[in-house]
C-alpha positions in Angstrom: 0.0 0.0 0.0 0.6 3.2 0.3 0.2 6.3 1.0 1.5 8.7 -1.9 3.7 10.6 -0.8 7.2 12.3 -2.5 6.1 9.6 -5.6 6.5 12.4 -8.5 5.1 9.8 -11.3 2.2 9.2 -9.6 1.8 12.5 -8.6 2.4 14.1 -12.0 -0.2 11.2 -13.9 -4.0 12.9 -15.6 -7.0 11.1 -15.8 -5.9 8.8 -18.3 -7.6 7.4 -22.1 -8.7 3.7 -21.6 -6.5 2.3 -24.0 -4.0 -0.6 -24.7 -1.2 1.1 -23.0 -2.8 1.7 -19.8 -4.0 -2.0 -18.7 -2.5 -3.7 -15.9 0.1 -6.3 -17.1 -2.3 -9.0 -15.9 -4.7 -7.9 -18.5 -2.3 -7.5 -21.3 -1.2 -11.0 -20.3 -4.9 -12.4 -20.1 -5.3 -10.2 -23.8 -2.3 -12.7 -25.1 -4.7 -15.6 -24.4 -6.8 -17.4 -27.1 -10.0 -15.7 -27.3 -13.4 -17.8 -26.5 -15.4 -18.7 -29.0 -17.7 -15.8 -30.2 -15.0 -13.3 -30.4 -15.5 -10.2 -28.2 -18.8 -11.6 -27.3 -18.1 -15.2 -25.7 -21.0 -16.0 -24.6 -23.0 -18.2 -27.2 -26.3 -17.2 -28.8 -28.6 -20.1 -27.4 -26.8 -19.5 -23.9 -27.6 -16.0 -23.8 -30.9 -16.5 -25.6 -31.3 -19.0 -22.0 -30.4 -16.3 -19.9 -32.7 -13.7 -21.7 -36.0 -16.0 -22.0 -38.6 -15.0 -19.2 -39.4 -17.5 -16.8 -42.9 -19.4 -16.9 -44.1 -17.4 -14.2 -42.3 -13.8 -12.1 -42.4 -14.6 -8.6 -38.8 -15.5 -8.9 -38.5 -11.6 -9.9 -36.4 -12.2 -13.1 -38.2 -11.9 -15.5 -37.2 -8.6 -17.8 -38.9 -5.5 -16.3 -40.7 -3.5 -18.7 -41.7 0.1 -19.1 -44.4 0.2 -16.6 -43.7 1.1 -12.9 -42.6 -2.2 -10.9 -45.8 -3.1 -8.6 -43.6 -4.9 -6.3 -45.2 -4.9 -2.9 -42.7 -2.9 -0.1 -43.7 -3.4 3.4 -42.7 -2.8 7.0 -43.9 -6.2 7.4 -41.0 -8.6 8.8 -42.8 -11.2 7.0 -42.2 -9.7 3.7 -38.1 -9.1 4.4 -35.4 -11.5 3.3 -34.8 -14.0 6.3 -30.9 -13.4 7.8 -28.2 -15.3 7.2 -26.2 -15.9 11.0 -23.0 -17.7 11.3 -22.0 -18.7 14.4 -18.6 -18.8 16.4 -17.7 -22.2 16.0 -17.8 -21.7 12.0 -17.3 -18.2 12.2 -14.4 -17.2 14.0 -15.4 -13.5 13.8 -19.0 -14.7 14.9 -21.7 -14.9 15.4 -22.3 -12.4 12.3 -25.9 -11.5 10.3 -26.0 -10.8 6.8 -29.2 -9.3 5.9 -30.7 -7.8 2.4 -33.5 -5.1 3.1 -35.8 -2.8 1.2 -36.2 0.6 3.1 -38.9 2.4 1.9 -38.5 5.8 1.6 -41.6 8.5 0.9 -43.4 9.0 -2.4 -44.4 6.3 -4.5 -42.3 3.2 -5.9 -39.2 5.0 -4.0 -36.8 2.4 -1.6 -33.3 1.5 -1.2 -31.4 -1.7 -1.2 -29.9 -2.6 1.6 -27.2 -5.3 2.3 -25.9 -5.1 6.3 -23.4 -7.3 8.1 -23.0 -6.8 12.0 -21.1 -8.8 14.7 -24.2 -10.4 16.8 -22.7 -9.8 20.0 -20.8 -6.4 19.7 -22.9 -3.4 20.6 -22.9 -1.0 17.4 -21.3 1.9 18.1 -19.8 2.6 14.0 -21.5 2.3 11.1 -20.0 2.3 7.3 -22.2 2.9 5.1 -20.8 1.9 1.0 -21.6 3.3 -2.5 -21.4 1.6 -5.5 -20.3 3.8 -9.0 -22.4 4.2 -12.2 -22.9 0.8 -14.0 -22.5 -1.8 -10.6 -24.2 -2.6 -7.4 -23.9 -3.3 -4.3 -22.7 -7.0 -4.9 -19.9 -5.7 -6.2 -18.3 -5.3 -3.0 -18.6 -9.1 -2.1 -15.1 -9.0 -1.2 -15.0 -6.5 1.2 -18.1 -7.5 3.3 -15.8 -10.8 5.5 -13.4 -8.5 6.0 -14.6 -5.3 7.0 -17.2 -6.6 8.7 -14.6 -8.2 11.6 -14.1 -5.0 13.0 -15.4 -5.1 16.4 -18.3 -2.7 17.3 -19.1 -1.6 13.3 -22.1 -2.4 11.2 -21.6 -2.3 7.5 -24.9 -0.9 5.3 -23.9 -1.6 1.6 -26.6 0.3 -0.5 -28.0 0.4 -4.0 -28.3 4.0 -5.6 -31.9 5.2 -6.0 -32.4 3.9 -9.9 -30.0 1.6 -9.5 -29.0 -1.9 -8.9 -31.6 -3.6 -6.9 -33.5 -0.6 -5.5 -36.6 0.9 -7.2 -36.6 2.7 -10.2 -38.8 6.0 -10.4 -38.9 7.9 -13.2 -36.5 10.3 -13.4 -36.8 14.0 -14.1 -35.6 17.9 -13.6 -37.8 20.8 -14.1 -34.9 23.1 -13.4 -34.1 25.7 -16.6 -30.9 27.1 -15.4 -27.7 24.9 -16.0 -26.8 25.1 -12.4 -30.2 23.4 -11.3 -30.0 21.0 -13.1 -27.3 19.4 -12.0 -28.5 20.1 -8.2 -32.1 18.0 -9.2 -29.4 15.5 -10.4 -27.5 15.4 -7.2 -30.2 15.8 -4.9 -32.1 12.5 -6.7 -28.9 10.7 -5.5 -28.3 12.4 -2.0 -31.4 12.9 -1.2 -32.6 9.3 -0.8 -29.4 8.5 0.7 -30.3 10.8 3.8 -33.6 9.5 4.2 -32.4 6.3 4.6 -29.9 7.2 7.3 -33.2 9.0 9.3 -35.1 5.7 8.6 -32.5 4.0 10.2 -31.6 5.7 12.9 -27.8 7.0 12.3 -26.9 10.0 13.5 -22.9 9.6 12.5 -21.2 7.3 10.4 -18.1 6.8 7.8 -19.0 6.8 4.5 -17.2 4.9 1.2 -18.1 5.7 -2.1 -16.5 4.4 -5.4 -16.9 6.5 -8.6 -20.0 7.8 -9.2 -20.8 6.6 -5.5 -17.7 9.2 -4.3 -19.2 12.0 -6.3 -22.2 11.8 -4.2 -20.9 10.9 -1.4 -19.1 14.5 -1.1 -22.3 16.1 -2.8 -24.2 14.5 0.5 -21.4 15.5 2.5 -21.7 19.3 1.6 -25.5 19.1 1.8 -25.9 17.6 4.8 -23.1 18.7 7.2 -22.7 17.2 10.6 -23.2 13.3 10.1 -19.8 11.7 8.6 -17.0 11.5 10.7 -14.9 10.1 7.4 -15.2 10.5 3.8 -13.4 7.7 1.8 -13.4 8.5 -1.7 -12.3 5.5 -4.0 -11.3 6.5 -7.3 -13.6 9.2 -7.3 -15.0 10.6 -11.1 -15.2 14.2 -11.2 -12.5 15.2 -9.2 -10.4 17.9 -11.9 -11.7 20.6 -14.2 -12.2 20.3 -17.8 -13.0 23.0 -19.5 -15.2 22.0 -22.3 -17.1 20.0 -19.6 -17.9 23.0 -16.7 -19.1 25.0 -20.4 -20.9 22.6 -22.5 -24.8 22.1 -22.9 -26.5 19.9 -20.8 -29.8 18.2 -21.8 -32.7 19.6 -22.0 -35.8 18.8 -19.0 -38.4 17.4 -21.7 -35.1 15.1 -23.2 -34.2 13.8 -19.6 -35.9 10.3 -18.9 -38.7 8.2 -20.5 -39.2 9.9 -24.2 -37.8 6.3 -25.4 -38.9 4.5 -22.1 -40.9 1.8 -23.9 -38.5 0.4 -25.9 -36.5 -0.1 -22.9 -38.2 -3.9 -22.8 -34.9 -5.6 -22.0 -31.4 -4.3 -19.9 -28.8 -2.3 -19.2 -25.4 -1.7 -21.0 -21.8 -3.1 -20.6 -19.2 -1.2 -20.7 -17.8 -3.7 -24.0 -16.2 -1.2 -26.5 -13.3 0.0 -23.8 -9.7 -0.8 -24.5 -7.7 -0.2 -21.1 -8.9 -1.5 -18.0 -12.5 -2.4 -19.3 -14.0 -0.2 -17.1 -15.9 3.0 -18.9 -15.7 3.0 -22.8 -17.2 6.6 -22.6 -13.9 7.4 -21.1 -11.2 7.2 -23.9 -10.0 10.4 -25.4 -7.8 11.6 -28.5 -4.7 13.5 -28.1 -5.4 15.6 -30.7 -5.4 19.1 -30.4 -8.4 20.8 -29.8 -9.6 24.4 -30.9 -12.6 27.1 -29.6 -13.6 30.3 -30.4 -13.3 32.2 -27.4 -17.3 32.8 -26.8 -17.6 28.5 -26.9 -15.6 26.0 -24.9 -12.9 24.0 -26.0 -14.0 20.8 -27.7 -12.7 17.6 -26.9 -12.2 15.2 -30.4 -14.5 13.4 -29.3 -16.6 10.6 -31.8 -19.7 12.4 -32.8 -21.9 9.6 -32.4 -20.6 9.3 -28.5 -21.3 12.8 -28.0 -24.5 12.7 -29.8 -25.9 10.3 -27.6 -24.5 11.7 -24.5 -26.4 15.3 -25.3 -29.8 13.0 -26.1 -29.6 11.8 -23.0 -29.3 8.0 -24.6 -27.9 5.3 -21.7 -25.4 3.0 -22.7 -27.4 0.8 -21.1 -29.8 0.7 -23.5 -28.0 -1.1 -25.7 -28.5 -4.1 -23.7 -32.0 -3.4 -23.2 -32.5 -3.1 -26.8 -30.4 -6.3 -27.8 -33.0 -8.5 -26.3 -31.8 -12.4 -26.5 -28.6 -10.5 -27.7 -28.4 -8.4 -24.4 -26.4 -10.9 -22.1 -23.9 -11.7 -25.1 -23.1 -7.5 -25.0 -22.9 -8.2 -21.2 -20.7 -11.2 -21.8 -18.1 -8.8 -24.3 -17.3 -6.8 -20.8 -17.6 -9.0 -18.2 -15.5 -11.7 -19.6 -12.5 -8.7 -20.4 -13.1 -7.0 -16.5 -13.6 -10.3 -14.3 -11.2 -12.6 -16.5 -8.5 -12.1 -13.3 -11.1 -14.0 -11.2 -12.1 -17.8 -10.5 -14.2 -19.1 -13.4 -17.4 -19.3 -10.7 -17.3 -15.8 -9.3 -16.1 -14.6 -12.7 -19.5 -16.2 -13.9 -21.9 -14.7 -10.8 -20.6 -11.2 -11.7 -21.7 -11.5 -14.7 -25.0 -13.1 -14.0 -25.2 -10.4 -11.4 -24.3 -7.5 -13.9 -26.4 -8.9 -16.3 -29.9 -8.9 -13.8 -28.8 -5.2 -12.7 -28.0 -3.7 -16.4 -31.5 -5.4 -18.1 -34.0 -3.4 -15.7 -35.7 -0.4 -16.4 -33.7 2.6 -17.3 -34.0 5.2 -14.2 -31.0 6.5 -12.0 -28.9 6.1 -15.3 -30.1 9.2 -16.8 -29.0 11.7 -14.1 -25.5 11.0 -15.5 -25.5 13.4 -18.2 -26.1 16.1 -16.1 -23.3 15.5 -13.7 -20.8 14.3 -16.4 -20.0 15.1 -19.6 -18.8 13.0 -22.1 -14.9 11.4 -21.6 -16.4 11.8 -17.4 -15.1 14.9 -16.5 -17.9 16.6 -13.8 -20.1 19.5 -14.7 -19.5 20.8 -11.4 -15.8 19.4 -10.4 -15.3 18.7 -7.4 -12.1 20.0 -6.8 -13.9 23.5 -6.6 -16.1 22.1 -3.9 -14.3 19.6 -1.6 -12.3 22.0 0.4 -15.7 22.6 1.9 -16.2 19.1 3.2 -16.1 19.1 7.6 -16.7 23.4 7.2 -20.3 23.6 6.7 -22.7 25.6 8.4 -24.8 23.1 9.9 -28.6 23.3 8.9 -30.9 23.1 5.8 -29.7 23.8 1.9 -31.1 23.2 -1.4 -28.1 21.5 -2.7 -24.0 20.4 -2.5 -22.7 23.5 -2.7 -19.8 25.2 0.0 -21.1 28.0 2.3 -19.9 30.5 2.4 -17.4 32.5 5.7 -19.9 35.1 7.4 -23.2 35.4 8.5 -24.2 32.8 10.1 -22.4 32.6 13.5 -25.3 32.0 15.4 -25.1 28.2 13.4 -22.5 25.9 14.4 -19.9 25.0 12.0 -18.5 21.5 11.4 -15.2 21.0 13.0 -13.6 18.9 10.1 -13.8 15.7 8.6 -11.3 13.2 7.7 -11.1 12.8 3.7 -9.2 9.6 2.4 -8.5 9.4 -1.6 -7.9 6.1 -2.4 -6.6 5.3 -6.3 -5.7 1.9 -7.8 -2.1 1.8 -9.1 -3.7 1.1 -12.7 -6.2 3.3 -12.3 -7.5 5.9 -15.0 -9.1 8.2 -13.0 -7.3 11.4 -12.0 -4.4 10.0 -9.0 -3.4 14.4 -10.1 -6.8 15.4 -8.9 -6.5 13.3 -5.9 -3.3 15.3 -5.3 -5.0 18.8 -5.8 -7.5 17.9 -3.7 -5.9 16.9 -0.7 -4.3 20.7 -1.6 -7.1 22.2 -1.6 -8.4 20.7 2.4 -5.3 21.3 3.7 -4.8 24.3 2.8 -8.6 25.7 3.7 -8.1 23.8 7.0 -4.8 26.4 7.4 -7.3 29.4 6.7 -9.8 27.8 9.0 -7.5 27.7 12.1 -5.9 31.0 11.3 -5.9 32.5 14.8 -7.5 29.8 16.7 -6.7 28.6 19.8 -4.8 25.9 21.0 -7.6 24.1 22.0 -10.1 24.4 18.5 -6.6 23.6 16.7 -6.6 20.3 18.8 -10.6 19.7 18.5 -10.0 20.3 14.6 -10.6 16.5 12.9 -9.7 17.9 9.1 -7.1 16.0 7.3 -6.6 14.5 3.9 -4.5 12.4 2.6 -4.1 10.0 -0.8 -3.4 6.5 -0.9 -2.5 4.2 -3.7 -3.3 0.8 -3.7 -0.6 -1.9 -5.6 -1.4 -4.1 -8.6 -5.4 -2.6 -9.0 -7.3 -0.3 -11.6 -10.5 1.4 -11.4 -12.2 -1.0 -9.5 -9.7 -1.1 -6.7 -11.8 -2.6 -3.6 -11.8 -5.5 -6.5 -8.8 -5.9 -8.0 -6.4 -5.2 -5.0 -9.2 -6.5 -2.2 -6.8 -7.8 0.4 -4.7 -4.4 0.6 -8.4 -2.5 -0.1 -9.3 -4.2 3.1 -6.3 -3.6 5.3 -6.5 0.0 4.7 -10.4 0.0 5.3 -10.2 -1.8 8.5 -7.2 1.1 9.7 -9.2 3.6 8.7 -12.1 2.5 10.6 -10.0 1.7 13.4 -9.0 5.2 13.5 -12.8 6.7 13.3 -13.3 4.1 16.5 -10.3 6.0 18.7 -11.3 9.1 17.8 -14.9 8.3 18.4 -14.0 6.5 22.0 -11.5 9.5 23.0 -14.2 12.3 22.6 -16.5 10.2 24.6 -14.7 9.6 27.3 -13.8 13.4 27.1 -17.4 14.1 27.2 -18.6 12.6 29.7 -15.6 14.4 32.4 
């Protein structure tokens, strides 16, 4: 592991094209190998026909959702919720430990989260961690980081599925904003919003919270908007970290363009990412190196393909493509999860994609918010880095969106004392390691202008820090690729948030 320090290569490296040159050597090796029989596609026609064909009946809940809202019953009822699984401490030598799926229902109709929790049975709970999947995954995703993280004594891990996404329900989604700012706050706040309902449903005041891609973006988003309730931020390989140019200028889609206009030919799934080179992991990322040119009243253009930036502006999913393949839809899947899980055991290698496959063929919903956060090559509308130096320094109370407050005014409020922001990148890894670096910058140095004059003791009650971390031998999917060493930094991490936690009790309650 490490943490980056005086490592001027790493420090120096962009957000990088997905191409040849930037795999992992275990991919270029795995490239070398014969390829299975269908090409890029290996998985057969009649097998994926197989896998596309609706059951006989739906109460196993896989059959292909269609256009209409799901009338899937969610209840309170215990009777209705997914019976535990409890291991004890002869088996279990971290035992007894429950794993639990949930629904939460959250207000308005066909809204709820999916919830995956593991506790230690006979620990009191006084951490939670609470993880976020990134745009094109789910929660299952993070299979093997839930054994591990959930030893740590006194912690309960929530693993959640995005509003729209994964396994949670999928509303229509829409923004009546007009302005170009509001828009992306609807798009946020979609995301954020339902996160912090959850956490009142559940009862958390304070908790550490992991996000990966798309999952980090909103995880600082939620941090900005609600202040006061993470005492960590672990952002792995975050998107939308550094400015682009073209990307803070460039249209976004229009309201009426946003969701369903094409909604009932959505009959089928969601898209692999299947045309990347690199590390397999977002083909909307790969960019030329050509130069680029602008008129001084429009934004510089990246050389982008026109068809990729034509469906990005309409607002088309990539995911579409699978629902639009029908029988062919798990063969697309097959073209990208064959390439991304081909370092794993054939079995798990075959549940991911199974898994992928039931995720990316339901109806399209949380998917579209994307083009109003990113634009295409997945640099943010917003960036971040103009925003994260006011994670921990929020006014505490009520805002309309993740946005930093500003310095005077409100000194009747209190003020957030800091929070603890970890960037974690994957040695392989095409997202910005640079932006990590300008971030951690950025809270350092507001944390400087912060304490400007304080006291000794609000210097020592200050929990601000940053700091980046690169994990060995992994790309974009880091808790993945590099679990073990993923893990070992989690579990310090969270050791950390448990001293801190215990010291300022026992300080409270002289």
């Amino acid at each position: 592991m490490a943490e980056a320090g005086g490592d001027d290569d790493i420090r120096s490296r962009r957000q990088q094209p997905m191409l040849a040159r930037h795999r992992t050597k275990e991919q270029v090796e795995q490239q070398k190998k014969p390829v299975q029989q269908g090409g890029y596609f290996p998985m057969g026609y009649k097998e994926g026909f197989s896998q596309w064909k609706p059951p006989t009946h739906t109460k196993t809940g896989a059959a292909p959702l269609s256009s209409s809202e799901s009338e899937m019953p969610v209840t309170d009822d215990a009777t209705h919720q997914a019976n535990p699984v409890k291991t004890n401490s002869q088996s279990d030598p971290y035992g007894p430990r429950r794993w639990q799926s949930n629904l939460v229902k959250l207000e308005g109709k066909n809204r709820y989260l999916n919830e995956f929790s593991v506790e230690r049975i006979d620990d009191s709970v006084e951490n939670n961690l609470v993880m976020l999947h990134g745009y094109g995954a789910g929660l299952g995703f993070f299979y093997r980081n839930f054994e591990a993280l959930s030893r740590a004594p006194g912690w309960k891990l929530y693993a959640l599925d995005l509003l729209g996404m994964g396994r949670s329900s999928r509303p229509p989604f829409r923004v009546n904003a007009k302005d170009r700012q509001g828009k992306i706050t609807e798009a946020e706040n979609w995301f954020i919003d339902a996160l912090e309902e959850w956490r009142i449903k559940k009862g958390i005041d304070r908790f550490t919270l992991l996000g990966h891609s798309l999952g980090s973006y909103m995880a600082v988003a939620y941090a900005l908007k609600y202040p006061g309730h993470l005492n960590k931020l672990v952002l792995a390989s975050p998107v939308g970290v550094p400015e682009d140019p073209y990307a803070v200028a460039a249209d976004l889609p229009e309201p009426e363009d946003s969701t369903l206009a094409n909604e009932f030919t959505q009959d089928q799934n969601e898209t692999a990412r299947s045309h990347a080179d690199g590390d397999q992991n977002n083909f909307l990322n790969s960019r030329s190196k050509a130069p680029t040119t602008a008129s001084p009243k429009q934004p510089p253009r990246k050389p982008l393909p026109k068809w990729l930036t034509y469906l990005w502006d309409a607002n088309i999913s990539p995911f579409s493509l699978v629902r639009w393949g029908g029988p062919l839809g798990p063969r697309f899947v097959s073209g990208w999860t064959s390439r991304r899980f081909s370092h794993l055991p054939a079995q798990e290698a075959q549940a991911l994609h199974d898994y992928s496959y039931s995720i990316f063929r339901q109806r399209g919903s949380g998917e579209y918010a994307l083009a109003y956060i990113l634009a295409p090559g997945a640099f943010a509308r917003s960036p971040l880095i103009r925003r994260i130096a006011g994670i921990g320094r929020q006014w505490v109370g009520v805002r309309t969106g993740g946005m930093v407050d500003g310095e005077g005014g409100q000194e009747e409020r209190r003020r957030e004392k800091g929070v603890p922001v970890v960037l974690m990148y994957g040695e392989n890894d095409w997202m910005d390691v640079a932006g990590g670096f300008a971030a951690e910058q950025k809270i350092k140095e507001e944390r400087e202008h912060i304490l400007k004059g304080a006291s000794r003791e609000d210097k020592s009650r200050d929990e601000g820090s940053a700091k980046v971390v690169v994990i060995k031998k992994a790309g974009h999917h880091l808790y993945l690729d590099g679990y073990d060493e993923f893990n070992e930094v989690m579990l310090g991490e969270m050791k950390e948030v448990a001293d801190r936690e215990r010291a300022k009790s026992r300080v409270s309650v002289r």
